[in-house]
Backbone as CSV, one residue per row, in Angstrom:
resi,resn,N_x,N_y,N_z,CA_x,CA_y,CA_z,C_x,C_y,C_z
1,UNK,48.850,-2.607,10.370,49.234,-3.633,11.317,50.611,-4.171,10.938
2,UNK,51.384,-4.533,12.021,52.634,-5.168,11.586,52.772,-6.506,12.412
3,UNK,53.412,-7.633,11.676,53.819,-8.631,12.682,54.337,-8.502,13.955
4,UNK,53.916,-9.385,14.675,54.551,-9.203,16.343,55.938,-9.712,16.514
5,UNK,56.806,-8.761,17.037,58.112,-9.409,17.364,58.220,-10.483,17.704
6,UNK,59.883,-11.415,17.177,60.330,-12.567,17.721,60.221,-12.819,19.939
7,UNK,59.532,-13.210,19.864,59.901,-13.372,21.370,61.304,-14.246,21.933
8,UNK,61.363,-13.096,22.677,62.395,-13.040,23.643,63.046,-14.342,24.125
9,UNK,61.746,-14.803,24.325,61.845,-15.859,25.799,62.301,-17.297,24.670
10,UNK,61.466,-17.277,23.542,61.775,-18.074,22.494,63.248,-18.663,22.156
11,UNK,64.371,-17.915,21.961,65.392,-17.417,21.719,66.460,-18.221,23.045
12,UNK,65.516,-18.292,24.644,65.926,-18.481,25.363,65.507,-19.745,26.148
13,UNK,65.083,-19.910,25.121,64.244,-21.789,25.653,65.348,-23.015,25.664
14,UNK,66.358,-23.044,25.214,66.964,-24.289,25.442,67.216,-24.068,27.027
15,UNK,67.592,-22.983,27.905,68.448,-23.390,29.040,67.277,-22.771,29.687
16,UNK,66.068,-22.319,29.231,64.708,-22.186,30.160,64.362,-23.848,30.339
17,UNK,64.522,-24.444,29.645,63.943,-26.298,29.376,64.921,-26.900,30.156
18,UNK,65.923,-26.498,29.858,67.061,-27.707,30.691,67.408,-26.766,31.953
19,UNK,66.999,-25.737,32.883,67.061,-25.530,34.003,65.562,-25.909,34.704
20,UNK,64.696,-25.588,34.245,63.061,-25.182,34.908,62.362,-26.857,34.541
21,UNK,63.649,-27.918,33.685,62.938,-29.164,33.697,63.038,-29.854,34.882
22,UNK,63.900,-29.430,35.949,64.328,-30.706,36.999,62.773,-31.078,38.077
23,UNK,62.952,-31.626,38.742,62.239,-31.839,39.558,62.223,-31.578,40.963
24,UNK,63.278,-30.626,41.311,62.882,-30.018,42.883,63.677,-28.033,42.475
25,UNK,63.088,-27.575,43.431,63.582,-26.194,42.832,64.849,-26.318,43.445
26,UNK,65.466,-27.185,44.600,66.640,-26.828,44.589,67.809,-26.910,43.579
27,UNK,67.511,-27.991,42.601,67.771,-28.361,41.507,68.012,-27.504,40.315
28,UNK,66.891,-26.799,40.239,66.094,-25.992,39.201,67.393,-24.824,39.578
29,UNK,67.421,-24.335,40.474,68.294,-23.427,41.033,69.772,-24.106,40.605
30,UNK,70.001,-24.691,40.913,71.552,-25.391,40.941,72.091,-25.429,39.710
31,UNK,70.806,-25.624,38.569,70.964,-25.955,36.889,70.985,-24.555,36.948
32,UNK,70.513,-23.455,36.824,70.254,-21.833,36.882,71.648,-21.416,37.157
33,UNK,72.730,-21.585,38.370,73.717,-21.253,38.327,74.652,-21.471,37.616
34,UNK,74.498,-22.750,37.159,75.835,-23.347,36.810,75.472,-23.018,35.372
35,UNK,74.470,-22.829,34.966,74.366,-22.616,33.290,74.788,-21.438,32.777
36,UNK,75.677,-21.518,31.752,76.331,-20.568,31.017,75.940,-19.284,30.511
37,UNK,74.007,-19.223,29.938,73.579,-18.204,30.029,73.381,-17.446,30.948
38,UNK,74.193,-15.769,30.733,73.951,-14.577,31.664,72.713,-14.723,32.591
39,UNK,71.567,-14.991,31.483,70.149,-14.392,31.848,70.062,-15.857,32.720
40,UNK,70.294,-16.845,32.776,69.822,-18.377,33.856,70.751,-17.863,34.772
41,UNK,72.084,-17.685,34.987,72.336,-17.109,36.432,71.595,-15.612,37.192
42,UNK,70.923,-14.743,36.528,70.371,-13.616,36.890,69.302,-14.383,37.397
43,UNK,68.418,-15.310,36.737,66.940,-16.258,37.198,67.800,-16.596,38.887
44,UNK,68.275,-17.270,38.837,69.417,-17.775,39.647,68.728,-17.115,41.355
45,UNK,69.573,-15.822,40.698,69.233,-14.726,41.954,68.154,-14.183,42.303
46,UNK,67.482,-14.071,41.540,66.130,-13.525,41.175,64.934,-14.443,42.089
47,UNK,65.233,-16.595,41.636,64.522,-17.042,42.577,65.137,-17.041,43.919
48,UNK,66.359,-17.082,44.374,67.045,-16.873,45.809,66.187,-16.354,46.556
49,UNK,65.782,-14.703,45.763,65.774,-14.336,47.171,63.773,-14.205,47.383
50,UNK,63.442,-15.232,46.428,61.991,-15.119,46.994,61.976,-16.202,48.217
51,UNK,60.681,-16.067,48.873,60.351,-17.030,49.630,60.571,-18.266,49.793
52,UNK,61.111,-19.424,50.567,61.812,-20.506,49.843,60.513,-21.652,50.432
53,UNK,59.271,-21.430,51.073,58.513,-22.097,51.138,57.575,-21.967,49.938
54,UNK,57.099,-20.713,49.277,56.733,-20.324,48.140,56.942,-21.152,47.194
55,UNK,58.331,-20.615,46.910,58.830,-21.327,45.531,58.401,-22.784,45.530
56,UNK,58.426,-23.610,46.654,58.207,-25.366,46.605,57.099,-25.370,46.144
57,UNK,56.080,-24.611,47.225,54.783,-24.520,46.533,54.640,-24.155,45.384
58,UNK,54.662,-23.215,44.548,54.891,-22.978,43.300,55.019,-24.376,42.699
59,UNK,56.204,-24.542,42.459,56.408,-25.767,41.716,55.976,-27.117,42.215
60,UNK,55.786,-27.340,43.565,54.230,-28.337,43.482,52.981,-27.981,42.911
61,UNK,52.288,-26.838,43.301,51.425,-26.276,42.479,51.245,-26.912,40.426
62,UNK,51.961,-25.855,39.994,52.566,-25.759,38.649,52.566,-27.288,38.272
63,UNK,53.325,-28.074,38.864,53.302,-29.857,38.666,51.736,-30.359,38.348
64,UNK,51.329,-30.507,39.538,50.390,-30.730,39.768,49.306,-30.350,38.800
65,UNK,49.393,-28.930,38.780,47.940,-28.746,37.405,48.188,-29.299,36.274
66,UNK,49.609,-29.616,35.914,50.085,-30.177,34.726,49.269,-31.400,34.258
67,UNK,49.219,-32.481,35.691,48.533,-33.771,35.524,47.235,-33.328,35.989
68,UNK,46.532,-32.772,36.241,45.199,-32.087,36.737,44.185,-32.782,35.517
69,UNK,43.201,-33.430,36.307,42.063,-34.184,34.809,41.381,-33.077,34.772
70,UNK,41.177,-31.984,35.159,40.267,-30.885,34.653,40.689,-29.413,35.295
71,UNK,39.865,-28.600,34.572,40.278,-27.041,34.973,40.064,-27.023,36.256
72,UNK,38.762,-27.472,36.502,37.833,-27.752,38.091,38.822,-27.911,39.038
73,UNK,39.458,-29.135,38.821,40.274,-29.419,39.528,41.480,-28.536,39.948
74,UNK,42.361,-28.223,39.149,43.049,-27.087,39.030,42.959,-25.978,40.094
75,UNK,41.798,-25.240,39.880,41.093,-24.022,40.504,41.186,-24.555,42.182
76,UNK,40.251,-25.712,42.268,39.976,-26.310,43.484,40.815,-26.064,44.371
77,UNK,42.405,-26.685,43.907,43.885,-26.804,44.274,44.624,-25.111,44.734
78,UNK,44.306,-24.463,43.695,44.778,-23.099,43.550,44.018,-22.329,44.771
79,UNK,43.100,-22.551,44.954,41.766,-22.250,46.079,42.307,-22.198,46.995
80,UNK,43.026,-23.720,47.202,43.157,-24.131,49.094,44.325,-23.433,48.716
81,UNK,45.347,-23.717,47.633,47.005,-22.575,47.910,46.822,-21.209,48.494
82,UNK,45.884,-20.476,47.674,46.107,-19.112,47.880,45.225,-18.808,49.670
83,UNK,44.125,-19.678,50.085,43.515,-19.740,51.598,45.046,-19.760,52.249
84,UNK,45.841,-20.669,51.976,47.163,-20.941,52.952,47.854,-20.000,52.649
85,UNK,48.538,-19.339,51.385,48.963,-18.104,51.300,48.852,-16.950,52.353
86,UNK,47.402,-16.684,52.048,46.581,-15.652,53.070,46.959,-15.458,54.488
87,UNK,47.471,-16.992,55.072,47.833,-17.049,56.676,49.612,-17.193,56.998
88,UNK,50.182,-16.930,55.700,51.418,-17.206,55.941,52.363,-16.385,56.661
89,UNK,53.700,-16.887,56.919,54.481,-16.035,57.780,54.524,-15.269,56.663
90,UNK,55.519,-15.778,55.601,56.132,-14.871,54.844,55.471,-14.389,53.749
91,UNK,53.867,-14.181,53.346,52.702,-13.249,52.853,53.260,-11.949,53.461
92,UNK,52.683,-12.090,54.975,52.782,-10.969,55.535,54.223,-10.670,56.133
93,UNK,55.721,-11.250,55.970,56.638,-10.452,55.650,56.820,-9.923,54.575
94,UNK,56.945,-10.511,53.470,56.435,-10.189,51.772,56.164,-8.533,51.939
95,UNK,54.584,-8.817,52.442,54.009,-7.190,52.853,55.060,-6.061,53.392
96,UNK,55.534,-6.945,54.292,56.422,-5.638,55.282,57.369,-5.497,54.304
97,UNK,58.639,-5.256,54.102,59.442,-5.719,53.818,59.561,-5.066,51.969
98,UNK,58.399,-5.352,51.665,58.092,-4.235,50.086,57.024,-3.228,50.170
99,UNK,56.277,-2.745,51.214,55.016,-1.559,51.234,55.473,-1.433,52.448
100,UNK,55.378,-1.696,53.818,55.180,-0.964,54.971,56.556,-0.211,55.458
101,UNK,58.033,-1.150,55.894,59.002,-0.918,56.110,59.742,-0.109,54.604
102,UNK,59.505,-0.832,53.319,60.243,-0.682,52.186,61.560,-1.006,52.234
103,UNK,62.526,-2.069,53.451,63.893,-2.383,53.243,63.977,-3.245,52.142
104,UNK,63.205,-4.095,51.767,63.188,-4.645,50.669,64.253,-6.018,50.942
105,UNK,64.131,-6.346,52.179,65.301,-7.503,53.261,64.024,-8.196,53.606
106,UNK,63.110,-9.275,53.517,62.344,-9.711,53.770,62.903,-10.800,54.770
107,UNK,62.665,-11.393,56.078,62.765,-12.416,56.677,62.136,-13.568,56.917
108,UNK,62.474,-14.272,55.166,61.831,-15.847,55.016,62.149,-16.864,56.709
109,UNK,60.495,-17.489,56.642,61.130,-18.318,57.407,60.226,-19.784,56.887
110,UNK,60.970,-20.781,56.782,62.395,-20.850,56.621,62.981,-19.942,55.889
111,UNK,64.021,-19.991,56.219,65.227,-19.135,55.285,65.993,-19.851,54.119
112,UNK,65.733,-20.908,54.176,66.849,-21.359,53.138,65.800,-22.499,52.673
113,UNK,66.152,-23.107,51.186,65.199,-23.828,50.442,65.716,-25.449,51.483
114,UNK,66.884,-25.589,51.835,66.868,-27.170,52.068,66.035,-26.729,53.675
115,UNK,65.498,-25.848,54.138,65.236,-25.851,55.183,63.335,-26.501,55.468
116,UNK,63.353,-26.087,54.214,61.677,-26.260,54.139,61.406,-28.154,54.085
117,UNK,60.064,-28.540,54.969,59.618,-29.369,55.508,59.047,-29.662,54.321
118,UNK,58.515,-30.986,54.233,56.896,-31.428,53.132,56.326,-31.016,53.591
119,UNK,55.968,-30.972,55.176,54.820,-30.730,56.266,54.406,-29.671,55.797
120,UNK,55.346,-28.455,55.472,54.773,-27.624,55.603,54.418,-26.948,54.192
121,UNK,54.708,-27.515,52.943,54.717,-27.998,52.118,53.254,-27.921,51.580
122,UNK,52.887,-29.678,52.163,51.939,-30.156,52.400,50.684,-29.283,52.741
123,UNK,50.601,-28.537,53.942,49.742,-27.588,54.391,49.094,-26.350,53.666
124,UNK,49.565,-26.197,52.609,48.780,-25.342,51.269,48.094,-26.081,50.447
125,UNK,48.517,-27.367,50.378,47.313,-28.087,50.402,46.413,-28.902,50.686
126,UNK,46.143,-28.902,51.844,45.087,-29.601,52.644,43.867,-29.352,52.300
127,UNK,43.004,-30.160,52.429,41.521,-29.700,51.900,40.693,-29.221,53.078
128,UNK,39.752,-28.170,52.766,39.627,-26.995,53.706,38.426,-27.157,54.326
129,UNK,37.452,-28.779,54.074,36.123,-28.976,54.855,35.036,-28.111,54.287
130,UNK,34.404,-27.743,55.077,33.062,-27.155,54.416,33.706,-25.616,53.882
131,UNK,34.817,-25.039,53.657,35.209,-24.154,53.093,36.109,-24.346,51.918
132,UNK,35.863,-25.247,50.950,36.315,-25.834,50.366,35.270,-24.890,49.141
133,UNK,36.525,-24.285,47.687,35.672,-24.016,46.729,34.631,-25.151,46.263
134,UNK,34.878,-25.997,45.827,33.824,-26.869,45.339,33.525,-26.694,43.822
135,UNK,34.484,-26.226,43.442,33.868,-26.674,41.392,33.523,-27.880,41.168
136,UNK,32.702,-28.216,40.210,32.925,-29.335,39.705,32.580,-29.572,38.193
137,UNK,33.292,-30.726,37.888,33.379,-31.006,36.192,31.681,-30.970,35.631
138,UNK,31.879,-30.319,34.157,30.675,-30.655,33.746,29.618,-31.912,33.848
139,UNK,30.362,-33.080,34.177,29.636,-33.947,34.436,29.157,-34.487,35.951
140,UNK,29.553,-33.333,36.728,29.449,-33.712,38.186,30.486,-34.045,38.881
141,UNK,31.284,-34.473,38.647,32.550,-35.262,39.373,33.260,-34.041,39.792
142,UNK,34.175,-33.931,40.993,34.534,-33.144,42.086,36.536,-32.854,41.150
């Protein structure tokens, strides 16, 4: 057996911390460009050209479990994201766009991160009524 290599990412944590700390991804992005490491402007491009309703979600998501009082909870959240996922425009451009067409030009809509609403935001996580996972904490509580 031999020790496991220094990680990578380790090495690359000061400007992973001071880009991925802000609080909106447009931000997060803005710190990504302007930062001096190669590899934070490559992140840069890399989040561009995903989905720009995604990414919010994402990092509401990600927030959110942070303060999460339990795993339960967590899951619950992740539940209703990925139900809204499932019906999205850009899921199923995603699809086209990397398997069906293969241009690999996907047409986010919105298209641009300041374009995206809370509303719509908001709508990955709404709670889903009687289709609602339903974990709950070892002690009962929802």
């Amino acid at each position: 057996a031999t020790d496991a290599p220094e990680s990578e990412l380790v090495a690359q944590r000061e400007w992973i911390d001071a880009c991925y700390g802000a609080d909106s991804v447009t931000e997060i992005v803005a710190r990504l460009q302007t930062h001096e490491a190669p590899e934070a402007q490559a992140a840069a491009t890399a989040v561009l050209s995903k989905s720009p309703v995604a990414l919010q979600v994402t990092l509401r998501s990600l927030r959110s479990a942070r303060k999460a009082d339990s795993l339960e909870a967590v899951l619950n959240e992740e539940y209703r994201v990925s139900v809204a996922s499932l019906a999205s425009h850009d899921l199923v451009e995603g699809i086209r766009a990397q398997v069906i067409d293969k241009d690999r030009n996907p047409s986010w809509s919105p298209a641009a991160l300041d374009e995206v609403t809370a509303e719509q935001v908001d709508a990955y996580f709404a709670e889903l009524g009687t289709r609602e996972l339903g974990l709950t904490t070892p002690e009962g509580q929802q």
